[in-house]
PDB file of N, H, CA, C and O in Angstrom:
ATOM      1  N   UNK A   1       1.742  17.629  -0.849  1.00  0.00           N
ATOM      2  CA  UNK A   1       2.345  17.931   0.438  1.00  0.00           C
ATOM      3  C   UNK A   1       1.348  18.686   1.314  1.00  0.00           C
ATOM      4  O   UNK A   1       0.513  19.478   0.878  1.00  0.00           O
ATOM      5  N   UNK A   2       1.539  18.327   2.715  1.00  0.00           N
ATOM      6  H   UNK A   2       2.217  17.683   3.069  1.00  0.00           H
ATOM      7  CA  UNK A   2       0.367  18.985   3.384  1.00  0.00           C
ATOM      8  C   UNK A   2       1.415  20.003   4.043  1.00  0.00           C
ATOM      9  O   UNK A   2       2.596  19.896   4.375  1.00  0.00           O
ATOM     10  N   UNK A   3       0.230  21.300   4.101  1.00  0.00           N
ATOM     11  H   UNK A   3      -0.729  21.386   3.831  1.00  0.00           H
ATOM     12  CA  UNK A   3       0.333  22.511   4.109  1.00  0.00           C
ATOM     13  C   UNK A   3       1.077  22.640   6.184  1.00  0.00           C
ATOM     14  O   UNK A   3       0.245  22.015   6.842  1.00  0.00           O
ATOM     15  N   UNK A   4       1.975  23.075   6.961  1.00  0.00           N
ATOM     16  H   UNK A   4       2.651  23.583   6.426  1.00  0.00           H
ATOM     17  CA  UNK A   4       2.101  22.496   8.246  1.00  0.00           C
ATOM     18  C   UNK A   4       1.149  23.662   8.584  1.00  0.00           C
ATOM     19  O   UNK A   4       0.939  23.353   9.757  1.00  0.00           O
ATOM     20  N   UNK A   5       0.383  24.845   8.379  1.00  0.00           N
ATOM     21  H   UNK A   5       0.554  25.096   7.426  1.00  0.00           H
ATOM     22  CA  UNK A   5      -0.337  25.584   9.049  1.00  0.00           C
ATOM     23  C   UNK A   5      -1.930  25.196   9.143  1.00  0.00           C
ATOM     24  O   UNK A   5      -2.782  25.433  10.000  1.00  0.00           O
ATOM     25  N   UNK A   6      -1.962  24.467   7.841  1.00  0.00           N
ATOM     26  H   UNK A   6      -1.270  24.274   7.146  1.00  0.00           H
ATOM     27  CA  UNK A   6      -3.081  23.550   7.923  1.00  0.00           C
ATOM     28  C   UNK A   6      -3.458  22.103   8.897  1.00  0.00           C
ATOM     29  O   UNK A   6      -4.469  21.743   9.501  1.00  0.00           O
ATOM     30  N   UNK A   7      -2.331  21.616   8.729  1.00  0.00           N
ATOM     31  H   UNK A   7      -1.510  21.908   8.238  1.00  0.00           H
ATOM     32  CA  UNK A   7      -2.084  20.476   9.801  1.00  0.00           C
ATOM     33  C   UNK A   7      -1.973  21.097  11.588  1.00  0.00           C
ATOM     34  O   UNK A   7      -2.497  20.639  12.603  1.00  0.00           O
ATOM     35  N   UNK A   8      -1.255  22.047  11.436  1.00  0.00           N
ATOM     36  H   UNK A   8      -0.828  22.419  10.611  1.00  0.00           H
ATOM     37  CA  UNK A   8      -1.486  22.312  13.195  1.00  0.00           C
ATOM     38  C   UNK A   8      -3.129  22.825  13.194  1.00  0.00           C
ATOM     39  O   UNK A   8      -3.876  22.840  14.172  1.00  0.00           O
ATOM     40  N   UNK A   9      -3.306  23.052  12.427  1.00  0.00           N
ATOM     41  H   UNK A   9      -2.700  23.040  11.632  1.00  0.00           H
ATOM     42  CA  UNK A   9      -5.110  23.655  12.827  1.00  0.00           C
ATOM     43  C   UNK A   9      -6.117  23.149  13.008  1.00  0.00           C
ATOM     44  O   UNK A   9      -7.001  23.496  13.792  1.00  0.00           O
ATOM     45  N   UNK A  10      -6.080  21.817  11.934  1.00  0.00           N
ATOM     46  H   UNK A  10      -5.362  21.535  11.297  1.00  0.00           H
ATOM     47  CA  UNK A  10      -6.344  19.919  12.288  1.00  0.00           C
ATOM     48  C   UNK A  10      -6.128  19.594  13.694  1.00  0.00           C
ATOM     49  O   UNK A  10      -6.797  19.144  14.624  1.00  0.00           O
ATOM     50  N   UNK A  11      -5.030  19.963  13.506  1.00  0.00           N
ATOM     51  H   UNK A  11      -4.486  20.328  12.750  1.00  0.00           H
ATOM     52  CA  UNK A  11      -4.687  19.486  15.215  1.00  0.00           C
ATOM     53  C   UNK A  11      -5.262  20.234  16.716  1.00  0.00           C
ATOM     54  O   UNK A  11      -5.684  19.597  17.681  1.00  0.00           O
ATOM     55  N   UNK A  12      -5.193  21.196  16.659  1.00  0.00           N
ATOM     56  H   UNK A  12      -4.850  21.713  15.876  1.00  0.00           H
ATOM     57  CA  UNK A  12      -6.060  22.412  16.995  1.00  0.00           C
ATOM     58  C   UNK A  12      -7.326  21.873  17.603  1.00  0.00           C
ATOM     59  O   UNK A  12      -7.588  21.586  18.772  1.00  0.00           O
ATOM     60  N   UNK A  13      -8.284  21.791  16.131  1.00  0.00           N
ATOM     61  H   UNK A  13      -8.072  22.024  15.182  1.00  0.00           H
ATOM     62  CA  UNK A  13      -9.513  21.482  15.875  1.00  0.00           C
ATOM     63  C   UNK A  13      -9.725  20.494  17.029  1.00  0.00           C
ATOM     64  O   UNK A  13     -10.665  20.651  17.809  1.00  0.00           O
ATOM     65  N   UNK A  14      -8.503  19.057  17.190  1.00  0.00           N
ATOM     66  H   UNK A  14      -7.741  18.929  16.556  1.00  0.00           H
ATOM     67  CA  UNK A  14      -8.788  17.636  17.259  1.00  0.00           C
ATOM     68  C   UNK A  14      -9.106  17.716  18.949  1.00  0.00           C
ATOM     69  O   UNK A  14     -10.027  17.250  19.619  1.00  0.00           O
ATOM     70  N   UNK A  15      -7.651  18.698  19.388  1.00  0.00           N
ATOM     71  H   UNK A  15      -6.902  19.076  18.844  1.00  0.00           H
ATOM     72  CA  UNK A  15      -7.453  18.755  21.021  1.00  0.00           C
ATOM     73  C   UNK A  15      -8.428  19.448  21.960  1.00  0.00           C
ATOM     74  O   UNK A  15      -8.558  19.223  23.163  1.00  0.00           O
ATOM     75  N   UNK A  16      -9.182  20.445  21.119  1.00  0.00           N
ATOM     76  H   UNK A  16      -9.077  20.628  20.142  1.00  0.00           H
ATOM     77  CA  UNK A  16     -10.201  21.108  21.535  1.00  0.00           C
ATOM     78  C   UNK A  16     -11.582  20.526  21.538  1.00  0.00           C
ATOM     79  O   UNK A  16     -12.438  20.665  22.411  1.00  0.00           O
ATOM     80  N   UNK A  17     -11.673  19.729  20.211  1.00  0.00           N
ATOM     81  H   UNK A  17     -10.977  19.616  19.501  1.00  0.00           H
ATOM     82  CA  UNK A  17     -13.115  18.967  20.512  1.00  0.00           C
ATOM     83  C   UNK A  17     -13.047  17.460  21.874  1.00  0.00           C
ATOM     84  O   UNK A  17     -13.771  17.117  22.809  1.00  0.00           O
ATOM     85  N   UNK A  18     -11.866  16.996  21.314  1.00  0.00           N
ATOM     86  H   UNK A  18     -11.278  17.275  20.555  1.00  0.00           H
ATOM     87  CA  UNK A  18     -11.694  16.108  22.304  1.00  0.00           C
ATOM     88  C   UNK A  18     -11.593  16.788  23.794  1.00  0.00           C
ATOM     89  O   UNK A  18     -12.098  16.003  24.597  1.00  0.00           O
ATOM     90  N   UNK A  19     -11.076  18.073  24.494  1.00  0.00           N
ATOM     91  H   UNK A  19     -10.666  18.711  23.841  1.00  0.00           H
ATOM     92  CA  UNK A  19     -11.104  18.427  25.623  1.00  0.00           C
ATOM     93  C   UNK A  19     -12.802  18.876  25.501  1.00  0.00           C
ATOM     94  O   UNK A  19     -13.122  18.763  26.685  1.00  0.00           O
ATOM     95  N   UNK A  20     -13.677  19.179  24.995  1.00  0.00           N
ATOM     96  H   UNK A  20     -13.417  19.271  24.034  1.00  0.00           H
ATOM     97  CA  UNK A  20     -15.099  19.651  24.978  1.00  0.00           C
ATOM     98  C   UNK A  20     -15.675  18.048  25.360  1.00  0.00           C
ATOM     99  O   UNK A  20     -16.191  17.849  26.460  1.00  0.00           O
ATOM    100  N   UNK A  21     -15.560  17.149  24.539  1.00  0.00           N
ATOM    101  H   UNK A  21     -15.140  17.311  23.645  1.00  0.00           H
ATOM    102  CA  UNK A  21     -15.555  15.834  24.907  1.00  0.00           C
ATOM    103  C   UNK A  21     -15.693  15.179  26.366  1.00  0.00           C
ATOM    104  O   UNK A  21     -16.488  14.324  26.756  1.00  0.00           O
ATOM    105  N   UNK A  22     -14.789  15.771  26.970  1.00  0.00           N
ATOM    106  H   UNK A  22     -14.143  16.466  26.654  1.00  0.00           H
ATOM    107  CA  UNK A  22     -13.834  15.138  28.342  1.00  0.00           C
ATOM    108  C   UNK A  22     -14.876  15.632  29.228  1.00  0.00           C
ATOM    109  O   UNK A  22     -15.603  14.814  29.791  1.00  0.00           O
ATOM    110  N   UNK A  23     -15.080  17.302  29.477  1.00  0.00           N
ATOM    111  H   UNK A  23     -14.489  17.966  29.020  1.00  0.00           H
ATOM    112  CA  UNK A  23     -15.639  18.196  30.010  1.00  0.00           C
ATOM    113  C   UNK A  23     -16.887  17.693  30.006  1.00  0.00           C
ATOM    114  O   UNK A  23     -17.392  17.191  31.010  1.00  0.00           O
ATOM    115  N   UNK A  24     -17.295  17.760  29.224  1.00  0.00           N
ATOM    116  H   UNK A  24     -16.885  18.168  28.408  1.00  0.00           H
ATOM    117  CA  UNK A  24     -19.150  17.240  28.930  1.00  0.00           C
ATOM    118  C   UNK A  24     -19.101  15.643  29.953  1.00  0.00           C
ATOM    119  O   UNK A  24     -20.038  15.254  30.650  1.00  0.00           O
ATOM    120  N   UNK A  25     -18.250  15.189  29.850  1.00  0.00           N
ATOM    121  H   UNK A  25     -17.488  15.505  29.284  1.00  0.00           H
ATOM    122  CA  UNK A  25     -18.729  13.483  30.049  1.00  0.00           C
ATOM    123  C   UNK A  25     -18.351  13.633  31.533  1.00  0.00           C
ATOM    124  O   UNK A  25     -18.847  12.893  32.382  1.00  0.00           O
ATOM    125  N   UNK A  26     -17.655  14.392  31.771  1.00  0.00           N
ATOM    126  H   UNK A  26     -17.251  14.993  31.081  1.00  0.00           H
ATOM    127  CA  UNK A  26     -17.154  14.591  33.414  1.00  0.00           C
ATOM    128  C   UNK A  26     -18.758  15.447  34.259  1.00  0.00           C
ATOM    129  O   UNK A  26     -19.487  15.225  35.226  1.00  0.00           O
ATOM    130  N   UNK A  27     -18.656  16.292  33.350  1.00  0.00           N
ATOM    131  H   UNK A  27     -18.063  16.472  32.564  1.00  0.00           H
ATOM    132  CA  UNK A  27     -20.100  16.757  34.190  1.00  0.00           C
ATOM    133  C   UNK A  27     -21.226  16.029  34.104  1.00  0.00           C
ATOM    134  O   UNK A  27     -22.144  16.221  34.902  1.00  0.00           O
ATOM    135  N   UNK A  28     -21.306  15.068  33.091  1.00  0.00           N
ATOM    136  H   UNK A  28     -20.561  14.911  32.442  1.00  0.00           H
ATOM    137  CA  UNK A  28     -22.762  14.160  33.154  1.00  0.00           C
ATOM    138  C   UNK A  28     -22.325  13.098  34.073  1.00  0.00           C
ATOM    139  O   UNK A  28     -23.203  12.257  34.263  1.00  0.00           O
ATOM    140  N   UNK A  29     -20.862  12.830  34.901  1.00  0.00           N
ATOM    141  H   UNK A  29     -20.148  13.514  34.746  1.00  0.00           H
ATOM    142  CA  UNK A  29     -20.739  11.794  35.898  1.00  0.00           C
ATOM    143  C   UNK A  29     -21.230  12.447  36.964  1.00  0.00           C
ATOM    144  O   UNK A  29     -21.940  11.961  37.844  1.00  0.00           O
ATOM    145  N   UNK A  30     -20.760  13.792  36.858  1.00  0.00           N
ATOM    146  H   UNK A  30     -20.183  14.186  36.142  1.00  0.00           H
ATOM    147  CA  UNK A  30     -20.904  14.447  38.171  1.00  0.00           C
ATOM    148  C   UNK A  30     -22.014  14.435  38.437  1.00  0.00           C
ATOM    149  O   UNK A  30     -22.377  13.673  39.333  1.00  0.00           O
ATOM    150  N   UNK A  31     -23.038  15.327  37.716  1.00  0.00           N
ATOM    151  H   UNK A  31     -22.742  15.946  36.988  1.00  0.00           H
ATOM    152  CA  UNK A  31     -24.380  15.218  37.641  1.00  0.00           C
ATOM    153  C   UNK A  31     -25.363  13.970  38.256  1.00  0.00           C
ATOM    154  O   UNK A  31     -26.250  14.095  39.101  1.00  0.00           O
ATOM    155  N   UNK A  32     -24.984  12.898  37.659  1.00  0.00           N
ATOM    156  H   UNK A  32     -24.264  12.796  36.973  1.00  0.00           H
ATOM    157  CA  UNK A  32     -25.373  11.459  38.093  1.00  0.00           C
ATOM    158  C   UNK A  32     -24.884  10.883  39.419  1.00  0.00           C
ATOM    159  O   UNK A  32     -25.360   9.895  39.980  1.00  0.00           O
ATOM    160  N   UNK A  33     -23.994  11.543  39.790  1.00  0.00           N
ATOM    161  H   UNK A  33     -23.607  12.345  39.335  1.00  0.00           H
ATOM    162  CA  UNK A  33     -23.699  11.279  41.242  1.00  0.00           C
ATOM    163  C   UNK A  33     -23.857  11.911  42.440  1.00  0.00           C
ATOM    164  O   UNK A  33     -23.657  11.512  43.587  1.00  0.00           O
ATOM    165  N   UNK A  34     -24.485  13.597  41.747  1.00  0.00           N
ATOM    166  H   UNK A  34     -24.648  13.921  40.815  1.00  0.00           H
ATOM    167  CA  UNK A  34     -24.718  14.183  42.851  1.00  0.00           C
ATOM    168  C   UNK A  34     -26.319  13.587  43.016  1.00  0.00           C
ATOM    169  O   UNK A  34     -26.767  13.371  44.142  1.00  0.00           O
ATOM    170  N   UNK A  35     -27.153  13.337  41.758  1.00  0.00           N
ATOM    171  H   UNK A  35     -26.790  13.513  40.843  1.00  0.00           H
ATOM    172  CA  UNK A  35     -28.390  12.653  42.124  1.00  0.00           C
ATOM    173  C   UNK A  35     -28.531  11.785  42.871  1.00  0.00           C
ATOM    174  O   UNK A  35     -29.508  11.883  43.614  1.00  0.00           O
ATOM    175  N   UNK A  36     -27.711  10.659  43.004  1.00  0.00           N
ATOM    176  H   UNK A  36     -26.917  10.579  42.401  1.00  0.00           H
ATOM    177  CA  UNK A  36     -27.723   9.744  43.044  1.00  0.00           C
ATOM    178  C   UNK A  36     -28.279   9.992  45.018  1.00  0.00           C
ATOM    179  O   UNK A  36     -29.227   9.703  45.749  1.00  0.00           O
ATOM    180  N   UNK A  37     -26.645  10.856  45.108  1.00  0.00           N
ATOM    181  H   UNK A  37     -25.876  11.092  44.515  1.00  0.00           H
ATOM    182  CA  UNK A  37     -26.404  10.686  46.783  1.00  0.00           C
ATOM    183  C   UNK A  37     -27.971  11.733  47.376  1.00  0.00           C
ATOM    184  O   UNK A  37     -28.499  11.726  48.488  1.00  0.00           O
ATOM    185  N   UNK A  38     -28.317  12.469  46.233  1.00  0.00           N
ATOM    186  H   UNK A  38     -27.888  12.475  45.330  1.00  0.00           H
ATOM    187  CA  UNK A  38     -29.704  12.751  47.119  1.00  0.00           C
ATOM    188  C   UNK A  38     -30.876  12.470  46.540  1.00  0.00           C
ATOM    189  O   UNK A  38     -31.884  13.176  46.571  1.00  0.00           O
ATOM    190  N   UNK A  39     -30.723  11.301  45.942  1.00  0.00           N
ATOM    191  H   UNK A  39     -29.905  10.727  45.917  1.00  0.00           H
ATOM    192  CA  UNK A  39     -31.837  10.241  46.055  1.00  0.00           C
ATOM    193  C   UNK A  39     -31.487   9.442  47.297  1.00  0.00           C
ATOM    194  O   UNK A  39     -32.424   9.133  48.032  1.00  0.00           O
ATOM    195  N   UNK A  40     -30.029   8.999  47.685  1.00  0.00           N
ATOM    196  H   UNK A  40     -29.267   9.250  47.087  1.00  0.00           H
ATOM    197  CA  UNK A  40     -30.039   8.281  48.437  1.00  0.00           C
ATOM    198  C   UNK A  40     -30.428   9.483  49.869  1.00  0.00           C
ATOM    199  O   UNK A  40     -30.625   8.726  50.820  1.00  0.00           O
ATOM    200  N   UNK A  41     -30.528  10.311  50.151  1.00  0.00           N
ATOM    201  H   UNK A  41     -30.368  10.925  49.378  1.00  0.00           H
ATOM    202  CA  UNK A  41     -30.330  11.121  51.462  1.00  0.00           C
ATOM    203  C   UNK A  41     -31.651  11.422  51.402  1.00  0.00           C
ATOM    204  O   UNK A  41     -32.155  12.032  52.346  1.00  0.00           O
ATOM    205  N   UNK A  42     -32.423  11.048  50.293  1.00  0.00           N
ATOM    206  H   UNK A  42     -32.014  10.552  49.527  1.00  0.00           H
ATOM    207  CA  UNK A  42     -33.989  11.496  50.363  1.00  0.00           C
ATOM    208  C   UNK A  42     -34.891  11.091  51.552  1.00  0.00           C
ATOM    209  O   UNK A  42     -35.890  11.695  51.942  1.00  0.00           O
ATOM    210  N   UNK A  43     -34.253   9.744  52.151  1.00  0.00           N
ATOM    211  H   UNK A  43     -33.441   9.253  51.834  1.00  0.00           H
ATOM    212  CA  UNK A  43     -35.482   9.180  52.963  1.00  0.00           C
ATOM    213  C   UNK A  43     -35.147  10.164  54.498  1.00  0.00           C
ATOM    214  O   UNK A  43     -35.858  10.828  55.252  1.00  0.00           O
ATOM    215  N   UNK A  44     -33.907   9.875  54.449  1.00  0.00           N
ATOM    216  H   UNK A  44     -33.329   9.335  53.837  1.00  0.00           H
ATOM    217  CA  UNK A  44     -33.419  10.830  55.622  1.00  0.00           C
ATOM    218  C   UNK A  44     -34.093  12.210  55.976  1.00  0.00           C
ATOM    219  O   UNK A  44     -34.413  12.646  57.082  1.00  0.00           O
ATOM    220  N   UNK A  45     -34.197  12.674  54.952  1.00  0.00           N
ATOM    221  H   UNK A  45     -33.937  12.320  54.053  1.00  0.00           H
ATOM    222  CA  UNK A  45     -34.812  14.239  54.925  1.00  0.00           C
ATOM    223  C   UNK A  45     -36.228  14.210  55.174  1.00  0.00           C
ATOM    224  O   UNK A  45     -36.714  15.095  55.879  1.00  0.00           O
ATOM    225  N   UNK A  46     -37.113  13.102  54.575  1.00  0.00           N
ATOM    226  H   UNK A  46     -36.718  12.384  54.002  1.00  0.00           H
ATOM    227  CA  UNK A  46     -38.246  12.467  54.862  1.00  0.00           C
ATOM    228  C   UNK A  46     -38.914  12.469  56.653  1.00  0.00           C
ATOM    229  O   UNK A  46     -39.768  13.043  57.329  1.00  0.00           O
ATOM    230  N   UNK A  47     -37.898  11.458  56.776  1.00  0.00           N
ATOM    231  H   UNK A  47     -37.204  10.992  56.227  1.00  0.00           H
ATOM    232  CA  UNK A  47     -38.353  11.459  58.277  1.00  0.00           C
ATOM    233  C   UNK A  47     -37.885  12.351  58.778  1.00  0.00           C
ATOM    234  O   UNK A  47     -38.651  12.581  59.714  1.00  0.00           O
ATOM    235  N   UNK A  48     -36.796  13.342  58.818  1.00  0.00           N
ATOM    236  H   UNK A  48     -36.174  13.155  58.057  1.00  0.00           H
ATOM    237  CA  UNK A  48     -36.589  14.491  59.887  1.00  0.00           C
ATOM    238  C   UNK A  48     -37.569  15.545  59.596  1.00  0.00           C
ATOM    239  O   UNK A  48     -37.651  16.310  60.557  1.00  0.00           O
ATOM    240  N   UNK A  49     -38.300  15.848  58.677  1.00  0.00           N
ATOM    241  H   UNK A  49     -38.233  15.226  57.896  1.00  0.00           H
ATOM    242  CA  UNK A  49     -39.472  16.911  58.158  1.00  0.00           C
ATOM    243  C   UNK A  49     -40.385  16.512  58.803  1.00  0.00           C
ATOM    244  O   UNK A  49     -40.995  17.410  59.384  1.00  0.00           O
ATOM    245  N   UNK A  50     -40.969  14.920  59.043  1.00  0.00           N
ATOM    246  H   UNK A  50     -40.474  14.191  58.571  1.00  0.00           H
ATOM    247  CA  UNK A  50     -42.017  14.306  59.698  1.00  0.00           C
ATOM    248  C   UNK A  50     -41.684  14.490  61.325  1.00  0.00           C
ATOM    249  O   UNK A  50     -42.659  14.614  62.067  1.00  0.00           O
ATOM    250  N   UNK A  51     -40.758  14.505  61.730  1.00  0.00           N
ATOM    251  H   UNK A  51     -39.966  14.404  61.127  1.00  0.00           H
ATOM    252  CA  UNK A  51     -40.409  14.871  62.864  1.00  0.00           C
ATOM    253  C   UNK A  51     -40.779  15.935  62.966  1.00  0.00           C
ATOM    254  O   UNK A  51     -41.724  16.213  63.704  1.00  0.00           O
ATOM    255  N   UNK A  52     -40.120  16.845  62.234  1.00  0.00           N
ATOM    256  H   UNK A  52     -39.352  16.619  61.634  1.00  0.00           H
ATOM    257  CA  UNK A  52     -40.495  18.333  62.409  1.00  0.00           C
ATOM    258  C   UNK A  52     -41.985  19.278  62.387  1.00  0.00           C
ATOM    259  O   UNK A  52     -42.259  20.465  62.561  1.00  0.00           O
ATOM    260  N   UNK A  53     -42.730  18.060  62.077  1.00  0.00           N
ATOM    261  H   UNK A  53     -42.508  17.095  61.935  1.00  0.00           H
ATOM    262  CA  UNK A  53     -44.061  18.445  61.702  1.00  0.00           C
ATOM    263  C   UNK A  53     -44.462  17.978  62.962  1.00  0.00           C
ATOM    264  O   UNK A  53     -45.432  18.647  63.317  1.00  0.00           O
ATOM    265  N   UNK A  54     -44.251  17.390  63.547  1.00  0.00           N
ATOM    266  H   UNK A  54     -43.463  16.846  63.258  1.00  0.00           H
ATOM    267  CA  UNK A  54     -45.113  16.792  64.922  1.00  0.00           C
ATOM    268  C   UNK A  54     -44.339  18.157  66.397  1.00  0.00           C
ATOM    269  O   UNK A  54     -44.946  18.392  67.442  1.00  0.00           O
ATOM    270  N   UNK A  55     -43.226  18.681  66.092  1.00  0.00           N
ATOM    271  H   UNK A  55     -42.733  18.490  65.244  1.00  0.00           H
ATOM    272  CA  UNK A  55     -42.847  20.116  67.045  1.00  0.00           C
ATOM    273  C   UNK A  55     -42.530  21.023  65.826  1.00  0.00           C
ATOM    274  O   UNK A  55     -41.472  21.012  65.196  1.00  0.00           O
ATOM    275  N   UNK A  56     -43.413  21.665  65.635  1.00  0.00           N
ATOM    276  H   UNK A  56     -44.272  21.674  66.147  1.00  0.00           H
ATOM    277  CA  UNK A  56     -43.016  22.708  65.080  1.00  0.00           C
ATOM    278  C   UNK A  56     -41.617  23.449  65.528  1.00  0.00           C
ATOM    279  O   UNK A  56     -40.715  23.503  64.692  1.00  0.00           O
ATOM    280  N   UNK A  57     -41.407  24.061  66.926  1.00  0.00           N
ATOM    281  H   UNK A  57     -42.140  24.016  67.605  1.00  0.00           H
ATOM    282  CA  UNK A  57     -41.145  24.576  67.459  1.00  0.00           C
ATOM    283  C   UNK A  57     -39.538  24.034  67.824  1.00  0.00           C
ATOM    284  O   UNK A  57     -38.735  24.925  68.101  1.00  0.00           O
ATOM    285  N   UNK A  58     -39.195  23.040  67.830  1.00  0.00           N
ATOM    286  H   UNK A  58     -39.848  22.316  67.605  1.00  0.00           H
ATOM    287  CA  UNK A  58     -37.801  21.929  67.684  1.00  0.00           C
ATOM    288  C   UNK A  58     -37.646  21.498  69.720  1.00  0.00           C
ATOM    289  O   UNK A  58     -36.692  20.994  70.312  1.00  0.00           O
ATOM    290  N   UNK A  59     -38.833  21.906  70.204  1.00  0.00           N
ATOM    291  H   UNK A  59     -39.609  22.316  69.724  1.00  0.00           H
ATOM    292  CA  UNK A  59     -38.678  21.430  71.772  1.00  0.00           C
ATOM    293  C   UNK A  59     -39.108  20.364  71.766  1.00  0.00           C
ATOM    294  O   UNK A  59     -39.755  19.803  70.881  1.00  0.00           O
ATOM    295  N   UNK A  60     -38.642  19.836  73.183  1.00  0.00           N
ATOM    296  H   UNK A  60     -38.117  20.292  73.902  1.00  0.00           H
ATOM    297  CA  UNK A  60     -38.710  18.187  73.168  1.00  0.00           C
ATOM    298  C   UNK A  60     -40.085  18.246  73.991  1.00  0.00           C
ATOM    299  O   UNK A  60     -40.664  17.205  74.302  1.00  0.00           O
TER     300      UNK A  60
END
């Protein structure tokens, strides 16, 4: 017969690794998507710096 203080602790064990699980895989989406959008915003930033290098000063 299984012990029920042993079995909820199994269980315990199961809900906690699986929520550590969840957490981890959510932040490596996140992660990958915040790259993503500033890889994509990279060129943008590119040319407004090159702009900015030709007026220092931001006058037209």
């Amino acid at each position: 017969m299984v012990d029920p203080s042993a079995f909820g602790t199994a269980l315990w064990t199961v809900a906690i690794a699986a929520a550590l699980i969840v957490a981890l895989s959510l932040a490596a989406l996140s992660d990958m998507a915040m790259r993503r959008r500033e890889d994509r915003a990279a060129p943008e930033r590119a040319s407004a710096a090159s702009h900015a290098r030709h007026d220092p000063n931001g006058t037209p």
